[in-house]
C-alpha positions as CSV (number, residue, x, y, z in Angstrom):
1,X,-109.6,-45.0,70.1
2,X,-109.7,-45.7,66.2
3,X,-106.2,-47.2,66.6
4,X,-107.3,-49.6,69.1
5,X,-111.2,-50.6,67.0
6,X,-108.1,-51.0,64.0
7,X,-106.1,-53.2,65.6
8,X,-109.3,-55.4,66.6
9,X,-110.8,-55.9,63.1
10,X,-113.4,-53.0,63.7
11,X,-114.0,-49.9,61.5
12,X,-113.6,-46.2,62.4
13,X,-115.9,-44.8,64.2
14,X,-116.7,-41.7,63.6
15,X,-118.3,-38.8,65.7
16,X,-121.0,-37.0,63.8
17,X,-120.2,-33.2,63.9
18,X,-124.0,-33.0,65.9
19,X,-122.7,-35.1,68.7
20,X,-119.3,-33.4,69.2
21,X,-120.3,-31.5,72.3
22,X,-121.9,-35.2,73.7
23,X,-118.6,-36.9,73.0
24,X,-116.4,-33.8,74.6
25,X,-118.7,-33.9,78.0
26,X,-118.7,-38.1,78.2
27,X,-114.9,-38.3,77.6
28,X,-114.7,-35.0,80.4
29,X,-116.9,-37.7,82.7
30,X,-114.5,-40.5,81.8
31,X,-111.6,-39.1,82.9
32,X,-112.8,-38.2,86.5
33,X,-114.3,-42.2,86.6
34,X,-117.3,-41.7,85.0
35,X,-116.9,-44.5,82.7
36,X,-120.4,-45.7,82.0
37,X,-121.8,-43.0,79.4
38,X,-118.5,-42.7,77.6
39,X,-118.8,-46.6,77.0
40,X,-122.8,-46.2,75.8
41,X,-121.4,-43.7,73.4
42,X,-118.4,-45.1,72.3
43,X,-120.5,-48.4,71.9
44,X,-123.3,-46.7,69.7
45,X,-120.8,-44.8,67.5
46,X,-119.2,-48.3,66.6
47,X,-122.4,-50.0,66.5
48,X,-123.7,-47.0,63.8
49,X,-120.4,-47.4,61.6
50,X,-121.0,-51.4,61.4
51,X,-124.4,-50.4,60.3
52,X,-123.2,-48.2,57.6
53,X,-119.9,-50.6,56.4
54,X,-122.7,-53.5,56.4
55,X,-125.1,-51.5,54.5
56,X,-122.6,-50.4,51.9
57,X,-121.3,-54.0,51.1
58,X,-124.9,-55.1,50.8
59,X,-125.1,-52.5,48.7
60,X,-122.1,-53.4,46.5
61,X,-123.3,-56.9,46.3
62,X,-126.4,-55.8,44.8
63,X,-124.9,-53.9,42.4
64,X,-122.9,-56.5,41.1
């Protein structure tokens, strides 16, 4: 997955060790065509990391 948000101009996203078990039963719904909750996750794990890479360059331009 990281590979592909890569390859798109997107950062990592990463899974919080708190939402392991959330990701583990989404991606177990995904593979028998349960697609839609995978997706909300996936979606709000790349939204969060934007959030944080946005916040740290603001960051850095402040500090400079």
């Amino acid at each position: 997955m990281n590979l592909l948000l890569l390859q798109e101009g997107y950062p990592l996203s990463i899974i919080d060790v708190k939402d392991r078990k959330q990701y583990i039963d989404v991606i177990q719904q995904a593979l028998v065509g349960k697609t839609e909750e995978y997706y909300d996750f996936i979606y709000s794990a790349i939204e969060k990391s934007l959030d944080e890479h946005i916040a740290a360059a603001q960051d850095s331009k402040r500090a400079h």
